[in-house]
N, C-alpha and C positions, 0 to 999 in steps of 0.2 A: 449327692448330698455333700454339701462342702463342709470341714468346721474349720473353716480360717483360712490364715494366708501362711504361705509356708515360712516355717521358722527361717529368720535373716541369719545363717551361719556359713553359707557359700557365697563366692565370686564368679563368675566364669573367665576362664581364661580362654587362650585357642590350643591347640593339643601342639604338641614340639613334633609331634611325626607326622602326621597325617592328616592335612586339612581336612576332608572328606570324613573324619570320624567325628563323633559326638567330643563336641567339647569340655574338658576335664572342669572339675568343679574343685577349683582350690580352697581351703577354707580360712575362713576367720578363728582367729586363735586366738583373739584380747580376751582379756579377762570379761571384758562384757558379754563377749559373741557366749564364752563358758556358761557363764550364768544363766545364759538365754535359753541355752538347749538345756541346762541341767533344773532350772528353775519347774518347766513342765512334768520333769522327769521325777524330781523329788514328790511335788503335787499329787503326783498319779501314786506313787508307791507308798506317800501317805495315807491315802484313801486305801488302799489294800492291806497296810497295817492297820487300820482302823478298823478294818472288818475285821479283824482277829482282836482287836480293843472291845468293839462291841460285844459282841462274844465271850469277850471274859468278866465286862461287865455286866452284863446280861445272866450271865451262868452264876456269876459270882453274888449277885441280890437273891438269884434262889435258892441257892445252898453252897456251902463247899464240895461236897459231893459231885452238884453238876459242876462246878468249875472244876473240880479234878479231873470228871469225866473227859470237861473238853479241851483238858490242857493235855491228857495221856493222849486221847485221840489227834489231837490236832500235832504235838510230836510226832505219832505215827504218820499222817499223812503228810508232814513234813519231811521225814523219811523217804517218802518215796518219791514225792512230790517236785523237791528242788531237786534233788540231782538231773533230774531228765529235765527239768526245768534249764539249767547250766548248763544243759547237752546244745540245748537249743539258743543259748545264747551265743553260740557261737555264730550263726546267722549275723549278728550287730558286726563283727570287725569285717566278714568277708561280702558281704552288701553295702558294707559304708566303702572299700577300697573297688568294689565296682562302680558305685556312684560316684566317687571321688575321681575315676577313668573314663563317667561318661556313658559306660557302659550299662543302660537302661533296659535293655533286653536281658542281659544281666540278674539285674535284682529280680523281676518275673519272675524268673529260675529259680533264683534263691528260694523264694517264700513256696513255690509249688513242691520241691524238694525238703523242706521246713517243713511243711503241712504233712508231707508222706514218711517225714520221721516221728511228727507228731502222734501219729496214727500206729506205729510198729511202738512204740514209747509204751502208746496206753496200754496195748497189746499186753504189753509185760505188767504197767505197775496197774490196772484196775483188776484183776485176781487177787492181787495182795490186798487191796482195801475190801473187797467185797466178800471174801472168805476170810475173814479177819480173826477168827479164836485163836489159832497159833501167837498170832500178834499179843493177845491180849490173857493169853495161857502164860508168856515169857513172862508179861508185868504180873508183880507179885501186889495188885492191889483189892481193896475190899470188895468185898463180893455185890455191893449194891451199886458200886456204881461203874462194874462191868457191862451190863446192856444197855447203860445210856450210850458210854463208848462204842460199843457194836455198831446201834443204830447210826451213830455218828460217823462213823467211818463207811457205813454202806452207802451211805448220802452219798459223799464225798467223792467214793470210788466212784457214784454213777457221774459226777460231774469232773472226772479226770481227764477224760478226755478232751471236752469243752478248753478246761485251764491248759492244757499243751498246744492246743493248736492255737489258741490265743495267745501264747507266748513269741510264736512264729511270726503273728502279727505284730507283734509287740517289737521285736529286734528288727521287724524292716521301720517298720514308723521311725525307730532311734534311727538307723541307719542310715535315712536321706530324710535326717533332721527335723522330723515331723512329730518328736514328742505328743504335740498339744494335744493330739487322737485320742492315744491312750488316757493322758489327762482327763480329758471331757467325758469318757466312756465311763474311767472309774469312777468319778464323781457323781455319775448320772446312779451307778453301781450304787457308793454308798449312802446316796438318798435313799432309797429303795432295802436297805438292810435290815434297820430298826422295822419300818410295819411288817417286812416278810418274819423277821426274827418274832415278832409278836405272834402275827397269826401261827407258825408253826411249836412255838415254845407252850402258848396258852392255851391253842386250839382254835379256830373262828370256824362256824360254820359246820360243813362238814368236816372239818381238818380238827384230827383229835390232838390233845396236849400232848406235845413230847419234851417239855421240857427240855435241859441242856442240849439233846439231842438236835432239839428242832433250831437249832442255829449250823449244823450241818447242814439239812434240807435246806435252808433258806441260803446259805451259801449255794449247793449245787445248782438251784434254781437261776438264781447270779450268773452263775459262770458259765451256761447257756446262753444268757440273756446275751451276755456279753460278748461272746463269742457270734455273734450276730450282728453284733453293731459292727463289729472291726470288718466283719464278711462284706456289709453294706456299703460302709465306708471306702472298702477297697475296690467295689464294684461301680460303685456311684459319683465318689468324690475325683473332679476333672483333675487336680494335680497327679493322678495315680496313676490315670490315661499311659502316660509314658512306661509304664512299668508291665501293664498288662499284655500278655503274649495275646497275639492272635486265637480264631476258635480254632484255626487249622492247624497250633503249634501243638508239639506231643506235649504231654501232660503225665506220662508213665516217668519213673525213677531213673535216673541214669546213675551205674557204678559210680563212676569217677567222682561226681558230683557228691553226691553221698559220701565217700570215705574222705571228701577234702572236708565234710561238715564234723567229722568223727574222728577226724585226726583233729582237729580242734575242739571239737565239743566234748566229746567222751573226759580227757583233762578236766578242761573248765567244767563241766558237770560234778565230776569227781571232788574235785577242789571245794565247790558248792556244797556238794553233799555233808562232806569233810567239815565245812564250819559250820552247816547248821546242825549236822547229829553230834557234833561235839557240845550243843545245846540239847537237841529231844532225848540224846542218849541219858545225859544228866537228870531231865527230868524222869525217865522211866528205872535210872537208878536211884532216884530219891522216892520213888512209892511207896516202898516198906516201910517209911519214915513216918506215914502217912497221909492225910489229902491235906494237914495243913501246912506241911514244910512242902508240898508238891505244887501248893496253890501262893504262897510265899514266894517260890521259887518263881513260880510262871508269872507273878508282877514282874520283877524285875527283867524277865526275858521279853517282857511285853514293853518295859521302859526302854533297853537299848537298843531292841530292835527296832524301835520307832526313831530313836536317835539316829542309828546305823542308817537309815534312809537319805541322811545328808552325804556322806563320804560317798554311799551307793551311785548315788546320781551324782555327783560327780565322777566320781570314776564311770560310770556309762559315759556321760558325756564326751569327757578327754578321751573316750576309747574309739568314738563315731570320730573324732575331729583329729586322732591320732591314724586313722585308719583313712579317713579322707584324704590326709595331706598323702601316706604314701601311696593311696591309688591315684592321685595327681601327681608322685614323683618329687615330691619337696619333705626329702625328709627332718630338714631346718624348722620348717612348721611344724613338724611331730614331735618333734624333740620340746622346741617350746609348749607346746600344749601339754604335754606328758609335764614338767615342771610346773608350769601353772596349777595344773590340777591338782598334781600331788600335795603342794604345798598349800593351797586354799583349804583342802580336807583336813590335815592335820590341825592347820589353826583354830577354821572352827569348830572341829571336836573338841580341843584343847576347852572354849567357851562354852560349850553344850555340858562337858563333864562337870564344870563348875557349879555352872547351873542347876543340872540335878542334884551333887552333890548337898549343896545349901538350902534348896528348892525341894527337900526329900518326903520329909511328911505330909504336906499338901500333894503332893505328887501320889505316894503310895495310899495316900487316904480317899482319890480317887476311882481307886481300885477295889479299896474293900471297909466294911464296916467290920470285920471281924479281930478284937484286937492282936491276937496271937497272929493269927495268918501277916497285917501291918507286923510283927514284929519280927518274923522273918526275914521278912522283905527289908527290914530298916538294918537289920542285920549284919546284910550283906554290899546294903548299898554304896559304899565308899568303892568296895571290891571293885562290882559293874561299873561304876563311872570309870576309873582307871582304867578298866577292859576297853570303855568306847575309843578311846583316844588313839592306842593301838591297835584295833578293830577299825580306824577309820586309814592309821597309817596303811594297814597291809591290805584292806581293801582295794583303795584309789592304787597304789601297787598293782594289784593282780590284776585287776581291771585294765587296767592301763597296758602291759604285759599282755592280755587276750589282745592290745590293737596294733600288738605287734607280731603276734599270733604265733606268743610263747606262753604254752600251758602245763608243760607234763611239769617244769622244774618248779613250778607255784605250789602243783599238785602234790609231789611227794615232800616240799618242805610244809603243807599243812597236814600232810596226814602222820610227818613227827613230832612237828609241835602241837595239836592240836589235838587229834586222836590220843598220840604218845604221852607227852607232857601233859596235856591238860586235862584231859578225861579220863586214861586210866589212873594220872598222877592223883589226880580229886579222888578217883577211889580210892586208893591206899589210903590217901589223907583224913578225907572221912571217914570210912569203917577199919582201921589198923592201926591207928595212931592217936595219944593221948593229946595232942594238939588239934584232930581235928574233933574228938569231943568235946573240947571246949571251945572251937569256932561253931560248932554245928555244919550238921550235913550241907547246908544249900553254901554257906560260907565256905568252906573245904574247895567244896569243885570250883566255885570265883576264882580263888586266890589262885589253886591250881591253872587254869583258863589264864589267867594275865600273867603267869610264868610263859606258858608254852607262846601266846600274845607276841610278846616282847620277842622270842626270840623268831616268831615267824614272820613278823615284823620289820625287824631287823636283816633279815635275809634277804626279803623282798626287795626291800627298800635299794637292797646292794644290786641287786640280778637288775633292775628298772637303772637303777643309774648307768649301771653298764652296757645295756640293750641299745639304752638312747643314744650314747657315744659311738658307740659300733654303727649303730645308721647314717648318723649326722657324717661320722668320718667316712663313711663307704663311699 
């Protein structure tokens, strides 16, 4: 099963050692080749923002209540979700520096070693979704719309597994330039959203109403689906042919292999974790506020992080094309690519943040009829735009950094700006300080967040320029 021709972002060259080896694939680094590979990439990760859109537009016409439910729960399995999610991206920078060497037996390796972390992954976090009251004993919210959250999270945990090993798939696709996959999967995915979210919200058939809840189940239903396509595709589609091990190759875990995915992923997972609960933490410390600063709140986490999809793919991109050049050996390519990219994200966040800004009530009015819950959210929205801009800075950064395949020092400067500065700092501000009662709770932790933003921003930005120097000169 083919879906295309593979993305145009390699050359071949002939290898400088060894005729006899597979010829290195040096890459395209113009600004076009970027866009090319980051253009599928955004695509796809929009359609997966959208399924968390749907969801909250969906919840959000039946009550506040279920949109509470499924902004607390989907915080929670965000929790647990992306960090092992970031474990596994670590996969994208060390399969793009073996395809970048040619080394196509290689990538094989990778994604079978990927799948067997995927699997120890779930191991751990589908317990925590599916024995979920501890979870949901911590959040201090109203008592009727704790068992929607329940059900939502048991969904969830049963399709955890599914989402991990489709993430393994997901970073070799990036990794020998083959975005369009995932693209075409998610799309097909978020066709299929809206009638599954119906049938399981309103009930069809046998299938009883579960309201807010049943946009969990229609999610985990998805992420099997999905998880099948990528299986097939990998099996069926002839450009993949090179990558696939023999039936007589081992297929069991090797050490070595594994702690070079864990010495980089564990970081980058971390890092991940780190900027998204620096978001579901906020929201589970705004509950006591209520569901309508809760659900206020989750517009706006629903507005950037749709935004944040542009710096994301790119920075994936520059990270596949930053990691290519150095398993070809040109680290002159890397260095330009890593520039290119960094500084394309920053601009157009800079026109994104505007946009929303100006663009704000139409924007939040698409989220909710509720005026208060809108007034939240309009509240705070200057805050959020400011946040994306630097949220795209330190992105395309870290990202870029993982294709260099430096993660711990990302990691521990987001987990002081961003944990430190930003989330505990929004608590103080909110609940202990006569300023942040009159910003309101969900404004507090903003302003907080684009404090700690800026300086971890700022950090990155420095550690990325210096990286790129150290290579090009080596």
């Amino acid at each position: 099963m083919s879906t295309g021709a593979p993305a145009n972002t390699t050359r071949h060259a002939a290898p400088a050692s060894d005729a006899a080896t597979t010829a290195s694939c040096i890459p395209d680094v113009s600004i076009a080749a970027l866009f090319r590979l980051a253009a599928p990439i955004l695509i796809a990760q929009l359609a997966v923002i959208a399924l968390g859109v749907i969801d909250t537009v969906m919840a959000g016409r039946l009550s506040a209540r279920d949109l509470a439910a499924v902004a607390i729960g989907s915080s929670i399995y965000a929790s647990v979700f992306v960090g092992m999610m970031g474990v596994l991206q670590a996969l994208t920078p060390i399969a793009g520096r073996h395809f970048g060497a040619g080394r196509y037996d290689e990538v094989g390796l990778d994604l079978i070693h990927g799948l067997w972390l995927a699997a120890a992954l779930s191991a751990v976090g589908a317990p925590l979704l599916l024995t979920n009251g501890q979870w949901l004993h911590w959040v201090d919210i109203e008592p009727a719309v704790r068992p929607i959250a329940s059900t939502y999270l048991v969904a969830l945990g049963l399709g955890l597994p599914a989402a991990l090993a489709t993430r393994a798939y997901v970073a070799i696709h990036a990794a020998v330039g083959r975005p369009t996959v995932t693209m075409t999967i998610n799309i097909a995915a978020l066709g299929a959203k809206i009638p599954l979210n119906l049938a399981f919200m309103y009930g069809s058939g046998p299938l009883p109403a579960l309201g807010g809840a049943g946009c969990g189940v229609a999610t985990a239903v998805l992420l099997w689906g999905i998880l099948l396509a990528n299986w097939l595709v990998w099996r069926l589609d002839p450009f993949y042919a090179r990558f696939r091990l023999a039936d007589a190759a081992p297929r069991a875990p090797v050490w070595r292999r594994q702690r070079e995915l864990l010495r980089l992923g564990l970081p980058s997972g971390g890092s991940v974790l780190i900027e998204v609960t620096s978001f579901t933490f906020i929201t589970l410390l705004l509950a006591p506020l209520g569901a309508v600063v809760v659900a206020g709140h989750q517009i706006l986490v629903n507005l950037v992080s749709t935004l944040y999809m542009l710096p994301l793919s790119l920075g994936v991109a520059g990270s596949v094309l930053v990691s290519q050049a150095l398993g070809a050996a040109a680290p002159s390519l890397a260095r330009r690519a890593a520039v290119r990219c960094y500084w394309l994200a920053v601009g157009l966040a800079l026109l994104l943040a505007t946009a929303l800004f100006f663009a704000r009530e139409p924007f939040v009015a698409a989220f909710t009829t509720d005026a208060s819950v809108a007034a939240v959210a309009l509240g705070a929205i200057g805050l959020s735009a400011l946040f994306h801009v630097f949220d795209a800075m330190q992105a395309a950064a870290s990202f870029l950094l993982r294709g260099y395949k430096v993660a711990l020092a990302p990691m521990l400067i987001h987990s002081m700006a961003l944990w430190g500065l930003g989330l505990l700092g929004g608590y103080w501000l909110a609940f202990h300080t006569e300023l942040g009662a009159r910003l309101g709770g969900a404004a507090s932790f903003w302003a907080a967040a684009d404090v700690g933003l800026i300086l971890a921003a700022g950090a990155l930005s420095w550690i990325l320029a210096r990286v790129t120097r150290q290579h090009w000169a080596a």
